[in-house]
N, C-alpha and C positions, 0 to 999 in steps of 0.2 A: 241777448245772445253774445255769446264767446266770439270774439275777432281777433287775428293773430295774421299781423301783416305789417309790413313797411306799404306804406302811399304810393302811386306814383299818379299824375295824371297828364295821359298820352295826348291829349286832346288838346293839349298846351305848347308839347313839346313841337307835336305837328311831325314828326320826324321818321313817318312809317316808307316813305316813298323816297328817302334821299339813302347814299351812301357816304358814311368820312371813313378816312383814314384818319389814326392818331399814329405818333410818333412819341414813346417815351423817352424819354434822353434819362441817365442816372439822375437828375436832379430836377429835370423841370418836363413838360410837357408841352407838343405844338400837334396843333390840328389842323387839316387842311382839308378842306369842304371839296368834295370832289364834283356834287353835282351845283354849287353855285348860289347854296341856302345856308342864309347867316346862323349860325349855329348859337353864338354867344349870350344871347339872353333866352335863345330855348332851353340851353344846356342849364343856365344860371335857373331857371326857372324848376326846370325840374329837380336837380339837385334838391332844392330849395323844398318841394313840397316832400319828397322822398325822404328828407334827410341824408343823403350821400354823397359820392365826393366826384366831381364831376370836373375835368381841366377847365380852366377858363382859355377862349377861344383865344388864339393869337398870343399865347404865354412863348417869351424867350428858350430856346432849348440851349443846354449846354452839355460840351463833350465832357470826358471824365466821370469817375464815380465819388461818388461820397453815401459814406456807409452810416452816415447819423442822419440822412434827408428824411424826413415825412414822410408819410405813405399821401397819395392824391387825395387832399381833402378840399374844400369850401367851406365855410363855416354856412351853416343850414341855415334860412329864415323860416319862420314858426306863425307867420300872419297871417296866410292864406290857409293853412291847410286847415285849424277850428274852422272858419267859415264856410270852407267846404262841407265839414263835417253837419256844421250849423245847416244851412240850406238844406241837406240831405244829399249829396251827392255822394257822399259814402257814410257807412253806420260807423256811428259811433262806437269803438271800442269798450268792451265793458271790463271792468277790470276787478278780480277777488279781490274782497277786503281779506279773505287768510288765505293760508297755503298750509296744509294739514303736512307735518313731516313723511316724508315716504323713506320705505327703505332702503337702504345705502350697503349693505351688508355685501351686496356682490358690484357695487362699484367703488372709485377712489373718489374721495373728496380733497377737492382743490382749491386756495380761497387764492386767486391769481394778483397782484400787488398792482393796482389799476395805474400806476405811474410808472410803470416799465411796459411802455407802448412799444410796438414793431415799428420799423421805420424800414427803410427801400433806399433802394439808388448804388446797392450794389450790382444789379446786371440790367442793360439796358434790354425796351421791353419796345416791340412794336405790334400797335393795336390795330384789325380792320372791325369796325363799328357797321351795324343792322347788314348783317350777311342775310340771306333768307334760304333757310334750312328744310324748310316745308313751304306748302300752300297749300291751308281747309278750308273745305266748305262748309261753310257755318249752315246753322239752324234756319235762319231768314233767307238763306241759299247766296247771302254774298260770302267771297273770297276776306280769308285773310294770312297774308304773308306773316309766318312766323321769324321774328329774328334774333339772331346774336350775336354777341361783341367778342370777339377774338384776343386772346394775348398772346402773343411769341416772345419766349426769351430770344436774345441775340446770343448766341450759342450753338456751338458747332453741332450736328448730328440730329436725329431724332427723339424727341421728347414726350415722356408717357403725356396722356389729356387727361385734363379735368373737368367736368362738367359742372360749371356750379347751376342750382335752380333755387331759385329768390323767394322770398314768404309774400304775402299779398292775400294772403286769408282766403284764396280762393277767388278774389275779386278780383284783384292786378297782381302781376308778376313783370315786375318791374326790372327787365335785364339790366339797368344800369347800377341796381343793389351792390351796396358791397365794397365799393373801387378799390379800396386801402385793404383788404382782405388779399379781396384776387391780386391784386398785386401782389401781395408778398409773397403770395403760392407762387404765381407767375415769378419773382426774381429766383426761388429755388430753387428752378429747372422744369416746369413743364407748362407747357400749354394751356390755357386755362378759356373757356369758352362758356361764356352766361348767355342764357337763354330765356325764351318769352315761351308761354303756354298759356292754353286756352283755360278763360276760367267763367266763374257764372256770367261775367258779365257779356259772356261770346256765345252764351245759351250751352256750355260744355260741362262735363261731369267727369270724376276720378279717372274714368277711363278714357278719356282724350287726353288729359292730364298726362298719364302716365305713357299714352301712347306717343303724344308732343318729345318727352322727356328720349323717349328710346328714336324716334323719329333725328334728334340731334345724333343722339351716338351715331346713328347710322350713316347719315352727310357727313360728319367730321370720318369718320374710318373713311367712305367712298373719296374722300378729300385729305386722305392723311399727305400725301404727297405735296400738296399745296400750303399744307401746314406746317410740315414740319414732325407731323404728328408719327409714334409708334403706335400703330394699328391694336397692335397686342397686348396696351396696358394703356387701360380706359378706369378713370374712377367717376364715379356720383357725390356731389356735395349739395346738399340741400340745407335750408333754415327755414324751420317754424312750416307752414306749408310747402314749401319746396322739401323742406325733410321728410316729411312725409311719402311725396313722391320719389325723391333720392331712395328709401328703402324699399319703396313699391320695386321701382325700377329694377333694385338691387333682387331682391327677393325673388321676382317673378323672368332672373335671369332664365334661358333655354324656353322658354313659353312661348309662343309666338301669337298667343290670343291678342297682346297688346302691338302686337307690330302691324303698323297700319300709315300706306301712305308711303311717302319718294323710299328708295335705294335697300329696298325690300331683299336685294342678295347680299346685303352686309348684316353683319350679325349686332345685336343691339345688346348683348350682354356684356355686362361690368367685371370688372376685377376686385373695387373695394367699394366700400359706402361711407362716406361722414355725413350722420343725422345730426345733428346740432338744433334740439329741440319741438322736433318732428313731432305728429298724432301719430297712434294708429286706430286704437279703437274707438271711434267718433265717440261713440256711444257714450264714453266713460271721460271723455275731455273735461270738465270739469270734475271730476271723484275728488281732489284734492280742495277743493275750493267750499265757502260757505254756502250756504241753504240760496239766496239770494243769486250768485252768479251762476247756480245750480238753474233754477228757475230760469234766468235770461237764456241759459246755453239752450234752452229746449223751445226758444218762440218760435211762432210762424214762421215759416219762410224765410229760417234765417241762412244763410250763404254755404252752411254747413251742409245743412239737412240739401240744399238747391244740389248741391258738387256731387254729393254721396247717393242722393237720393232718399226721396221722402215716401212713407206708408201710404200704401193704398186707401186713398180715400181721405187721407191728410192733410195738413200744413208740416208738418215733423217729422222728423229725422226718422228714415227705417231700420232699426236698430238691427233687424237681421243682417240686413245687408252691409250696414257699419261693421256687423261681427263676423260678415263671411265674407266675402265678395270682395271687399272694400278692403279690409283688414292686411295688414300686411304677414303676421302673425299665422295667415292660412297658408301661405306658400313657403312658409319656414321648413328648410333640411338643411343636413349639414353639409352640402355641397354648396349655399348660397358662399357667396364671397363675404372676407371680414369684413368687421361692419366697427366704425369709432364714431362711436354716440357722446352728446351731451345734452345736460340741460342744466340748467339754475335753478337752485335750490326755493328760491322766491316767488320763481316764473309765476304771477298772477293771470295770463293770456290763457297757456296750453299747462295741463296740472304734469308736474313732474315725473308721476307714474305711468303718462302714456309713455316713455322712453323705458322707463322700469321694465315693463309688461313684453316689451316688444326685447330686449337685452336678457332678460331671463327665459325669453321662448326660445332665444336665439341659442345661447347658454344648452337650454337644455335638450335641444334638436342635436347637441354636438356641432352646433357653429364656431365661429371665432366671434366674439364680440368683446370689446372693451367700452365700458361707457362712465364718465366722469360726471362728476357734480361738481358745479363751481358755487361754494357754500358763498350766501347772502347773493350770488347771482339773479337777475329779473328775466325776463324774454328779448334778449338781443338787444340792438340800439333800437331806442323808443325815442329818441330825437324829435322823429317827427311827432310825438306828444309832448314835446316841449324839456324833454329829461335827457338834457345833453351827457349826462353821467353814467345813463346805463348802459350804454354799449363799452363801454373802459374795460371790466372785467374780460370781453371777447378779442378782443384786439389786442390782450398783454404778449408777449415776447412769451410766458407760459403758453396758452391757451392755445394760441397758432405755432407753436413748436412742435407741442403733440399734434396735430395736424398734419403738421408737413413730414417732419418723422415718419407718419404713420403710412401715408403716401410715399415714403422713400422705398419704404417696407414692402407696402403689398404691392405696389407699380413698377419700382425700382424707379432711376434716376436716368440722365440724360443717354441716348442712344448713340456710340463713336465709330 
């Protein structure tokens, strides 16, 4: 079976029942444990299995900017997470040996110069960490608090939001994905809020998913004042499964079938979408891949078929439903909001034509869509498979420019 996720595992961090505040300063970061729980080897810990960039607890802050500092990283450990993999606590990722060329003809191709990274520390950022934005009831009938991690530029006025939503293959959705990303959105002016969602591992499907994701827009609008936030210019950012729901979200704007759960008179619709290597039609998630990862994408029971939903009577994937229901592709008109897609050319995880398929429906509904191809690109930082190299191409000073740009565009900029 096809997996497409960054790691995280919660059950380590332990950290569903505490609140931190962070404090970014232009160049370093300080955390301060508000309910009294040692944060610094949780934090280190998960970082560690995720691959991401996590402060280390109790780091000096300093006043001033400096416009060459790093974005928030750790360098990641790689020891524990095969083990995990090994024992079985999460599947193994299967990875195409090819990637069948797709077509390019209605996007640009970009090949990004992986040594011109973003860096930060030109506007200071202050973070509130595990806010809790909902509370579901799960399948076994216990509670679980949904949460996520806040950015505030320090900056006068109101500022459009960003929702980021994290890859996890469906199984985890790891709000702490990302850090060195959201930060740089976050230094450019807006608000930026990761968030957690239900996934198989919480007995949930596409449509809690996507209900999770609209359930955030809705507490952050009810909460704009607190934040900072302008009500009236909300984007979606998603990777790899979170892109998926990032377009769901996006697409199935004005619906209300998916609005489910706290602050029901706030509107959960978006202004723009960045998919950044998103699904849509399950069904065809491997089309670009060899006969072999063809085979795995369609086993039993595997995390796809669980999310989407499997045939009557089956172990496998309901393709109807993949291609109706599920699909983001069926709630396409040209009133959805623009949509900045990418993927890599390489992507062995998710085949490059699910972004195609879904950019030329969008195209030709009379959307706005722009979707880029980063040539010899893979499926985002794969770190936590031990490939500290592939996230480079995502993270260049290119790649996140058209990004934030593109959010200048359709959000506009800070609110005076």
């Amino acid at each position: 079976m096809t997996i497409f996720y960054n790691y995280n595992v919660s059950m380590i961090a332990q950290a569903r029942d505490r609140r931190t505040i962070v404090a970014i300063s232009p160049r370093h970061m300080t955390m301060a444990n508000t309910s009294g729980v040692t944060l610094g080897t949780a934090s280190l810990a998960l970082s560690a299995l995720i691959g991401t960039s996590l402060p280390a607890a109790g780091a000096d802050a300093q006043a001033g900017t400096d416009s060459s500092a790093a974005c928030p990283t750790v360098t990641p450990l790689y020891g524990l997470l095969p083990f995990l993999i090994w024992i079985g606590i999460f599947p193994r990722p299967v990875m195409a040996s090819t990637v069948a060329a797709s077509d390019t003809s209605t996007s640009l191709v970009i090949r990004p110069d992986p040594n011109d990274q973003i860096t930060c520390g030109k506007t200071a950022i202050k973070t509130v960490e595990n806010v809790v934005f909902s509370t579901r009831t799960l399948a076994n009938g216990k509670s679980l608090d949904l949460l996520m991690d806040i950015q505030m530029p320090e900056l006068p006025g109101r500022k459009p939001l960003v929702v980021y939503v994290t890859g996890g293959g469906f199984i985890q959705a790891p709000k702490e994905a990302a850090l060195n990303l959201r930060t740089y959105v976050a230094e450019a002016g807006f608000v930026v809020a990761s968030i957690q969602y239900r996934t198989v591992r919480n007995g949930a499907n596409y449509r809690d998913g996507i209900a999770d994701v609209k359930s955030a827009v809705r507490y952050l609008r009810a909460n704009a004042d607190r934040y900072g936030i302008d009500p009236g210019k909300v984007a979606v950012w998603g990777e790899s499964a979170g892109g998926y729901l990032a377009a769901m979200a996006g697409v199935t704007s004005g619906i209300k079938a998916f609005d489910v759960g706290n602050n029901l008179e706030q509107s959960s619709d978006v202004q723009a979408v960045v998919d950044k290597f998103g699904t849509s039609d399950m069904s065809k998630l491997a089309a670009d891949f060899d006969e072999q990862a063809k085979e795995a994408d369609n086993a039993n029971d595997n995390p796809i078929a669980q999310y989407i939903g499997m045939a009557p009577g089956t172990h496998v994937l309901d393709t109807h439903i993949a291609g109706t229901a599920a699909n983001p592709m069926t709630y396409v008109k040209a009133s959805v909001p623009p949509f900045l897609i990418f993927h890599g050319s390489q992507d062995r995880l998710v085949s490059p034509s699910q972004t195609l398929i879904l950019h030329d429906a969008l195209i030709a509904a009379g959307g706005r869509s722009t979707r880029y191809v980063l040539d010899g690109a893979g499926h985002g930082d794969l770190s936590f498979l031990g490939d500290a190299k592939s996230g480079l191409p995502w993270s260049t000073r290119q790649t996140m420019g058209i990004i934030v740009d593109f959010l200048k565009v359709s959000i506009g900029g800070a609110q005076h």
